[in-house]
C-alpha positions as CSV (number, residue, x, y, z in Angstrom):
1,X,18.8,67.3,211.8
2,X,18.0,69.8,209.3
3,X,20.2,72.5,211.1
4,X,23.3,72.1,212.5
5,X,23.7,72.8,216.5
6,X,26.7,74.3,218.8
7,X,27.9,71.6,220.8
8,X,26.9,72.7,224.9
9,X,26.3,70.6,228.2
10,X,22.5,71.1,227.6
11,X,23.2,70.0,223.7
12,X,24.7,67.1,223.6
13,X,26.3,65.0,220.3
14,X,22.5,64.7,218.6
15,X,24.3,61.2,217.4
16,X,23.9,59.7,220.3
17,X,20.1,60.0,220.2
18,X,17.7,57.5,219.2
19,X,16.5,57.8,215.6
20,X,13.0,59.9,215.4
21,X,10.1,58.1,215.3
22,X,7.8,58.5,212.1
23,X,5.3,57.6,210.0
24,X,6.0,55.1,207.2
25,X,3.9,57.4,204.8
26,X,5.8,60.4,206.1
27,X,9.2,58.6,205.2
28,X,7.8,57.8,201.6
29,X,6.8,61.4,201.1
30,X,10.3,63.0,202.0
31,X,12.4,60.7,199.9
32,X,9.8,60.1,196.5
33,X,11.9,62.0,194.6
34,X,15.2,60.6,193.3
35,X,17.9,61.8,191.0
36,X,20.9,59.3,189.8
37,X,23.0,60.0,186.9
38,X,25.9,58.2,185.4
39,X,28.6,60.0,184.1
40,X,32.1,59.5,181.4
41,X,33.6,61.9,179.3
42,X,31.5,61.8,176.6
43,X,27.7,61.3,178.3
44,X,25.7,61.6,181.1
45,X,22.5,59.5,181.6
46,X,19.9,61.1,184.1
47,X,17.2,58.4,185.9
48,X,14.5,60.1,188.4
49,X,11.5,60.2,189.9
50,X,9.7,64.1,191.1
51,X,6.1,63.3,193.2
52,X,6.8,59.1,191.9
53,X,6.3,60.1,188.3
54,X,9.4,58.7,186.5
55,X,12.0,60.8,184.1
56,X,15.4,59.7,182.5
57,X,17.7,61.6,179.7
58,X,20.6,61.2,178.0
59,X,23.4,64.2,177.9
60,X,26.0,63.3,174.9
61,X,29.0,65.8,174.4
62,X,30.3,67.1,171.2
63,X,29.3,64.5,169.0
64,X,26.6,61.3,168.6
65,X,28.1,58.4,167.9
66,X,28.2,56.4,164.6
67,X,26.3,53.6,165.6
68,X,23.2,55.7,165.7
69,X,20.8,56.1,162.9
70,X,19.9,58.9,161.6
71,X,16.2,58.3,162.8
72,X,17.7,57.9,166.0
73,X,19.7,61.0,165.6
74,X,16.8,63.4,165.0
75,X,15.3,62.6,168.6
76,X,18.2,65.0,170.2
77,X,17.9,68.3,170.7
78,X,21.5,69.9,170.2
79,X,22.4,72.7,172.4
80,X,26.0,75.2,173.6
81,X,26.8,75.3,177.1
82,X,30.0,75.9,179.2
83,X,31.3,73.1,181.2
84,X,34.5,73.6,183.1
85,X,34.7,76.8,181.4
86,X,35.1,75.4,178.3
87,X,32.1,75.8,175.7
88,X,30.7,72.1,174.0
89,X,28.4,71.2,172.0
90,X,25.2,69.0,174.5
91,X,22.8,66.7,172.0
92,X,20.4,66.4,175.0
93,X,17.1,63.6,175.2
94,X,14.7,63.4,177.9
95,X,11.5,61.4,178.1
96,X,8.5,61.7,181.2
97,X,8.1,64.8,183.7
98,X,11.4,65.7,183.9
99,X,11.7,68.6,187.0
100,X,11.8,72.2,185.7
101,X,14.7,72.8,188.4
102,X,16.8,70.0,186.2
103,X,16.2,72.0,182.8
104,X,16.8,75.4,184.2
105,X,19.9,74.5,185.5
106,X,21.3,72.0,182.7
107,X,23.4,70.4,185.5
108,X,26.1,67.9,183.8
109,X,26.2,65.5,186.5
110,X,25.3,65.8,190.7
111,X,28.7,67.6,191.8
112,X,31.5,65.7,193.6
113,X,30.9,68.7,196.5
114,X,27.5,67.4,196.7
115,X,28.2,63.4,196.4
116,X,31.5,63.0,198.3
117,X,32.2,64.5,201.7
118,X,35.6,63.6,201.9
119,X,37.9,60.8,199.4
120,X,36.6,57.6,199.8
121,X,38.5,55.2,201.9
122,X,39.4,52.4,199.4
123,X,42.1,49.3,199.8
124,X,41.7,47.5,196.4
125,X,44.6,49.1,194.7
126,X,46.8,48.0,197.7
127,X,47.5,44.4,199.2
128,X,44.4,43.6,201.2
129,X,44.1,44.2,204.6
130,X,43.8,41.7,207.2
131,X,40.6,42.8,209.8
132,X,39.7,40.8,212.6
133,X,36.9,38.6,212.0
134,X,34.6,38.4,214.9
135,X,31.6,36.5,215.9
136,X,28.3,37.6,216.9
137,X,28.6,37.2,220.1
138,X,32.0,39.4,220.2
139,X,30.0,41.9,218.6
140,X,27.3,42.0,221.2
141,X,29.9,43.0,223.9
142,X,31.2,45.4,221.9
143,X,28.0,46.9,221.8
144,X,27.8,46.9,225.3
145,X,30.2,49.1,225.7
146,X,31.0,51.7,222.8
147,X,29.3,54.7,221.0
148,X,27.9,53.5,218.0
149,X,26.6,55.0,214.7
150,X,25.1,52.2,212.1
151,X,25.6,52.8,208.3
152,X,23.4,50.6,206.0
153,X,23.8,49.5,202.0
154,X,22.1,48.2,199.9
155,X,23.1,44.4,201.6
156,X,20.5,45.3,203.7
157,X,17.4,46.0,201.5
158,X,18.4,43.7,198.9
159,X,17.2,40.7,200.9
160,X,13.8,42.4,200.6
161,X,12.8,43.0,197.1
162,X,14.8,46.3,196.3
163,X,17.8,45.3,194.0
164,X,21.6,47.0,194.0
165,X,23.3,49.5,191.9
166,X,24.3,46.7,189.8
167,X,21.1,44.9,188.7
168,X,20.8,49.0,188.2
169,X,23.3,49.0,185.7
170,X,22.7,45.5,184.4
171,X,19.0,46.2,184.0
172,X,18.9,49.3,182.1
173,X,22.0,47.9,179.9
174,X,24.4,50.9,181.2
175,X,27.9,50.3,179.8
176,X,29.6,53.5,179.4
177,X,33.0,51.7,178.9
178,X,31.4,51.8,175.1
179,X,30.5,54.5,173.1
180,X,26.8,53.2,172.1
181,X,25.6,50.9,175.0
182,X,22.3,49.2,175.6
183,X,20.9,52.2,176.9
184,X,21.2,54.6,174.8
185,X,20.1,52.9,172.4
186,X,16.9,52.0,173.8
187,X,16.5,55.7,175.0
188,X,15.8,56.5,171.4
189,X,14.3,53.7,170.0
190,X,12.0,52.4,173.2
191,X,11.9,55.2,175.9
192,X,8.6,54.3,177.5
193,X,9.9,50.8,178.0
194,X,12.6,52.2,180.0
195,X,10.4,54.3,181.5
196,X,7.9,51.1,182.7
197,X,11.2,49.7,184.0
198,X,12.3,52.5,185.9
199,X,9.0,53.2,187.3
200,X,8.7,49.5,188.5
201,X,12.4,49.8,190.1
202,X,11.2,53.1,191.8
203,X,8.0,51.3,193.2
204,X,9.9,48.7,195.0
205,X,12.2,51.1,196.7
206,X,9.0,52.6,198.4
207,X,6.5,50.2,198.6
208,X,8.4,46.9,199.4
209,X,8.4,45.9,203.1
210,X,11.1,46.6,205.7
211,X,13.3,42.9,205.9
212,X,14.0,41.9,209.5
213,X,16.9,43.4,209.4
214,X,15.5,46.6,209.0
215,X,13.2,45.5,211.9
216,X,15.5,44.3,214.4
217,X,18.2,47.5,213.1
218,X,14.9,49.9,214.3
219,X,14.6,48.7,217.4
220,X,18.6,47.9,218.2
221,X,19.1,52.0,217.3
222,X,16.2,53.1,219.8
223,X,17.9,50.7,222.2
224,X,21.5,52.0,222.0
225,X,20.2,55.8,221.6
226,X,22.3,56.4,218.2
227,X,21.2,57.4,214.7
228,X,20.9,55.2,211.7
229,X,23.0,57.1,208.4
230,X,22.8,55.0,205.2
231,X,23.3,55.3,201.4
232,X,20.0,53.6,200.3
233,X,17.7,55.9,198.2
234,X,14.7,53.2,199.2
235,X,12.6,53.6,202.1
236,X,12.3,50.3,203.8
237,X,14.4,51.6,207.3
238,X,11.4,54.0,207.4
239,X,8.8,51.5,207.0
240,X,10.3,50.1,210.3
241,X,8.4,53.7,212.1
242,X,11.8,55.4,212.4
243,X,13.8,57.8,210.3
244,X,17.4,56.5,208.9
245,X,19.7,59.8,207.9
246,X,19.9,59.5,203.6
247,X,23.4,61.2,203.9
248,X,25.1,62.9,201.0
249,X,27.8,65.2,200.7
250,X,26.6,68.5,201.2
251,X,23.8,67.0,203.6
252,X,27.0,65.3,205.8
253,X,29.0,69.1,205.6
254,X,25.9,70.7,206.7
255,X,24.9,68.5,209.4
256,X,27.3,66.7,211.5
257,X,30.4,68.6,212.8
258,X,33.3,67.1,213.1
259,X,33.8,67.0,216.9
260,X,31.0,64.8,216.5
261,X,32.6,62.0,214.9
262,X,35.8,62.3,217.6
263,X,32.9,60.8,219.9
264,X,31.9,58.0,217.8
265,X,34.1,54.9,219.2
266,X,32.8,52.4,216.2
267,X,30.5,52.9,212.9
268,X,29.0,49.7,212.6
269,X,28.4,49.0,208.6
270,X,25.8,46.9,207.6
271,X,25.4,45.3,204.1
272,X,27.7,48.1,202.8
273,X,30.6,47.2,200.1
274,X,31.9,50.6,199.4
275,X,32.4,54.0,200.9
276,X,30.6,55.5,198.2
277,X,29.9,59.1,199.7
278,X,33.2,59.3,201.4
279,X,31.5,59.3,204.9
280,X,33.9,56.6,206.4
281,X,37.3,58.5,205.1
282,X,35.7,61.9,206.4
283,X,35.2,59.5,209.9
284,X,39.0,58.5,210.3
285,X,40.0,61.8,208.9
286,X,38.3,62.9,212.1
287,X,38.8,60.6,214.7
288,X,42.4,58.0,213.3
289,X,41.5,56.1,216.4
290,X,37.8,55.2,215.5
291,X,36.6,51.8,214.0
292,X,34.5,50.4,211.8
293,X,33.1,47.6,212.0
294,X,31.5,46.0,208.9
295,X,28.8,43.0,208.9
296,X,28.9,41.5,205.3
297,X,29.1,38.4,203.5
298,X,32.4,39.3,202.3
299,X,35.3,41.5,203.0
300,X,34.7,45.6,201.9
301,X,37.0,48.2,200.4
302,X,37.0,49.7,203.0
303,X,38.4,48.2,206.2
304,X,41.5,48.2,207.5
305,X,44.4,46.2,209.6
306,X,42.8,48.1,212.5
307,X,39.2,47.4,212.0
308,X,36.8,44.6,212.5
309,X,34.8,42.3,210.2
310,X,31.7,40.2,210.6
311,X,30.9,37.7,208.0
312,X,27.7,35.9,207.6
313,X,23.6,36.9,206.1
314,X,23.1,40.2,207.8
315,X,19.6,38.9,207.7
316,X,20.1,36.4,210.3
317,X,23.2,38.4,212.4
318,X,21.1,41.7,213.0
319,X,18.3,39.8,214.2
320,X,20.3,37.6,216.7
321,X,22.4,40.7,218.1
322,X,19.1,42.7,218.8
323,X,17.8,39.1,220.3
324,X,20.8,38.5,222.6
325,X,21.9,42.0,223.5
C-alpha cells in the first residue's frame, strides 16, 4: 500500500483485502530500523536502531543542568540552531552509529504531522464512558456480519517476550518530569550499558516468536479479507507469514483515503490502551457512525457510550474467536 489508489468498480477499498503474505525475514528487514524519541521543553532523548546496530542521544536546550558534573558536562557538544524560529543554544550527546540522515537534519523531535494523523480520541479528562461489554461469543456474530479492520498494541506482543512503552520508560530510567533523570545521567557516565540494554530490547522486538494471538489474528485477517494496522514497532505479526500495516501519521495521510474509512462498520482493537497516533479520532472524524470495538483486560481511553468492549487475556479470546468463527 505504498501508493495510494482512486477508488473504481475494478478497485475496490484495498482494506477489505486480506493482509499480504510474506516472509518472516522479509518483515524483519523492512522494519530493523527504529527511531523513538522523548521529548519536554528542555530535552529530547533519541533511542534507535539503523541495519540492527543500536544508537541513542540526548538533545538538552539552553542550558545543562546543575546536577551534572563538570566531567559529565565536557561529554556534550554545544551547538545554535533555530527551533520554532527562535534561535537556542542545543548541548547535543550521541553514542553508537547514529544515521547520517538524523545529524544532517538535527531534527528536535519526530513531528506531530508525522506521529499524529488526527487528535487523539481520549475520555480520561471526562466522566468515563459506559461501553457495552460483550462476550466472545457476541463478538463472533458480529464478525459475521460487518466490515472489519483490526488495530493491535502492544497487549498483544507483550504476552510474548516484547515489553511496553512503559517497562521502556521504567527501564532506561526516563523521567522527564525532572530535570536530571536516570537517563541522562547514565548517558554520560555509562553509555554502552545503555546501549547493551537497548540493543537487547531491540532483539526481542525481532527475534521473539509470534504469541497465538498473533497466530490465530494471521489467519482470522486472511479469513475475513481485511488488513491488520497496528502501532507495534516489533515484528512478531510478521512472523505469523503476513504483513500487519506499522501506521504513522504521514504513512495513514498518504495511504488510506478517507472514503475508505466511511466503509469500515467496526475497528476491532486488540491489546491497545491508547489512541496514540490519532488513527481512531481520524476514524470517527470520518465515519460518526463507525465503532470500535476494543478486546482488553481493561477499559481504554478511547471508547465511547456508543462503542463496544471486550474484557478478558486477548491471548485466550483471539484464539477462541478464530476457533469458533
Amino acid at each position: 500500500m505504498s501508493e495510494k489508489p482512486e477508488l473504481s468498480a475494478e478497485n475496490k477499498n484495498p482494506l477489505f483485502e486480506a493482509p499480504e503474505l510474506i516472509s518472516p525475514e522479509q518483515g524483519e528487514v523492512e522494519n530493523r530500523d527504529q527511531l523513538s524519541s522523548f521529548q519536554s521543553e528542555n530535552r529530547t532523548y533519541y533511542l534507535g536502531a539503523k541495519d540492527g546496530k543500536v544508537f541513542f542521544g540526548v538533545d538538552y536546550y539552553d542550558a545543562l543542568p546543575d546536577e551534572l558534573t563538570e566531567e559529565e558536562r565536557t561529554k556534550f557538544i554545544k551547538e545554535k540552531r533555530k527551533i520554532n524560529g527562535k534561535e537556542r543554544d542545543v548541548y547535543v550527546f550521541r553514542f553508537g552509529e547514529v544515521p547520517e540522515l538524523l545529524e544532517q537534519t538535527q531534527i528536535t523531535d519526530i513531528s506531530e504531522e508525522e506521529y499524529l494523523v488526527a487528535p487523539k480520541r481520549d475520555f480520561t479528562e471526562q466522566s468515563p464512558p459506559t461501553p457495552q461489554e460483550i462476550n466472545t461469543s457476541q463478538l463472533i456474530e458480529l464478525l459475521k456480519s460487518k466490515k472489519v479492520l483490526f488495530y493491535t498494541g502492544a497487549g498483544i506482543s507483550m504476552g510474548g517476550s516484547v515489553r511496553g512503552m512503559d517497562d521502556l520508560l521504567n527501564n532506561f530510567q526516563i523521567d522527564l518530569a525532572q530535570e536530571t533523570d536516570g537517563f541522562l545521567r547514565r548517558s554520560v557516565s555509562d553509555p554502552a550499558a545503555i546501549k547493551k540494554d537497548l540493543q537487547n530490547f531491540i532483539d526481542a522486538m525481532h527475534k521473539s516468536p509470534a504469541t497465538p494471538a498473533h497466530e490465530s489474528l494471521a489467519r482470522l485477517a486472511q479469513k475475513l479479507k481485511c488488513k491488520i494496522f497496528t502501532e507495534n514497532n516489533d515484528t512478531l505479526q510478521e512472523k505469523t507469514g503476513v504483513r500487519a500495516e506499522h501506521i504513522s501519521g504521514r504513512w495513514l495521510r498518504e495511504n488510506i483515503q478517507r472514503e475508505w474509512l466511511k466503509e469500515i462498520d467496526a475497528v476491532i482493537t486488540i491489546g491497545l490502551r491508547f489512541d496514540d497516533r490519532g488513527f481512531l479520532g481520524w476514524y470517527k472524524e470520518n465515519n460518526p457512525n463507525g465503532k470500535i470495538i476494543a478486546v482488553n483486560l481493561s477499559q481504554p481511553s478511547y471508547v465511547g457510550d456508543e462503542d463496544f468492549l471486550l474484557k478478558g487475556d486477548l491471548q485466550k479470546i483471539i484464539p477462541e474467536l478464530e476457533k469458533n468463527l
